[in-house]
C-alpha positions as CSV (number, residue, x, y, z in Angstrom):
1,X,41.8,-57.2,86.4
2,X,39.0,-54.3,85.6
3,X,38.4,-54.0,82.3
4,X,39.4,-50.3,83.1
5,X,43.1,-51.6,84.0
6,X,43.1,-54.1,81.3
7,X,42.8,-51.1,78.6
8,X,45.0,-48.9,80.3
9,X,47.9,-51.7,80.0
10,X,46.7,-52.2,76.5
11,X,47.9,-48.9,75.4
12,X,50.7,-48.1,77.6
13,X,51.9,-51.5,75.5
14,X,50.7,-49.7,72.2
15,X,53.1,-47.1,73.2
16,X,55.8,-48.9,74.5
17,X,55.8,-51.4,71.0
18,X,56.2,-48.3,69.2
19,X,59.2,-47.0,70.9
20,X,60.8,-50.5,71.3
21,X,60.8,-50.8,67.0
22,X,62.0,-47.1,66.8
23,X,65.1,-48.4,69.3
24,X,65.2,-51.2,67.6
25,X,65.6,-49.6,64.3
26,X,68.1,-47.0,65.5
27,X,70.1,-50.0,66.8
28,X,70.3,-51.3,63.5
29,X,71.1,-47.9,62.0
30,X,73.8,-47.6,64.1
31,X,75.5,-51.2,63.7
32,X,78.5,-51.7,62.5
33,X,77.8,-54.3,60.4
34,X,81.5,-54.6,59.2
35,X,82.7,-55.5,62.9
36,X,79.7,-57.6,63.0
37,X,80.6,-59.4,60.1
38,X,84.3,-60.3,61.2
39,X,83.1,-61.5,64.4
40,X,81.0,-64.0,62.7
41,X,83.7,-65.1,60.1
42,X,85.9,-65.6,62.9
43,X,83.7,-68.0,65.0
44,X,82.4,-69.9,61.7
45,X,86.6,-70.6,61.2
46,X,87.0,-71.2,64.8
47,X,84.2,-73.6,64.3
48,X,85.6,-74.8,61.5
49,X,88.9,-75.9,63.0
50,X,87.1,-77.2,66.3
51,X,84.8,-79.6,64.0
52,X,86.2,-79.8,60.3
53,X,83.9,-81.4,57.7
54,X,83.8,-84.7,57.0
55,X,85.2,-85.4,53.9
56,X,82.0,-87.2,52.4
57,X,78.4,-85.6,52.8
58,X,77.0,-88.8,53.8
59,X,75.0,-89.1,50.4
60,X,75.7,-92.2,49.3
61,X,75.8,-93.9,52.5
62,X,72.4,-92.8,53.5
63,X,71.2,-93.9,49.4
64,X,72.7,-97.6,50.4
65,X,70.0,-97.3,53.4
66,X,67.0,-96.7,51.1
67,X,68.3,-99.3,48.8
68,X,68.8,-101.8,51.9
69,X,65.1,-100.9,53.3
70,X,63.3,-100.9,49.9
71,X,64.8,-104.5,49.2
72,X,62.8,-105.4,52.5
């Protein structure tokens, strides 16, 4: 590529970044973040129900590995 070509892409990109974040922050504007937020509380509880928590965090199991590999 000329280095002609190679500036001319350069600023037609300048341009273009521009716009893109003004869309960009219009389509956050815009956003219904209410909707948004129920559609997300739904899937976590769908996600939720698919793969409940176990009842332990797995703390103390993974302190009895320490313990087990410092003895060593």
């Amino acid at each position: 590529m000329e280095t002609a070509s190679i500036k001319t892409w350069a600023d037609r990109w300048k341009v273009t970044g521009k716009r893109l974040a003004e869309i960009r922050r219009e389509e956050f504007q815009r956003a219904d973040v209410t909707a948004i937020f129920l559609s997300l509380t739904d899937a976590s509880e769908a996600a939720l129900i698919a793969y409940p928590p176990k009842p332990t965090s797995g703390l103390l199991e993974m302190q009895n590995i320490f313990r087990k590999l410092a003895k060593k």
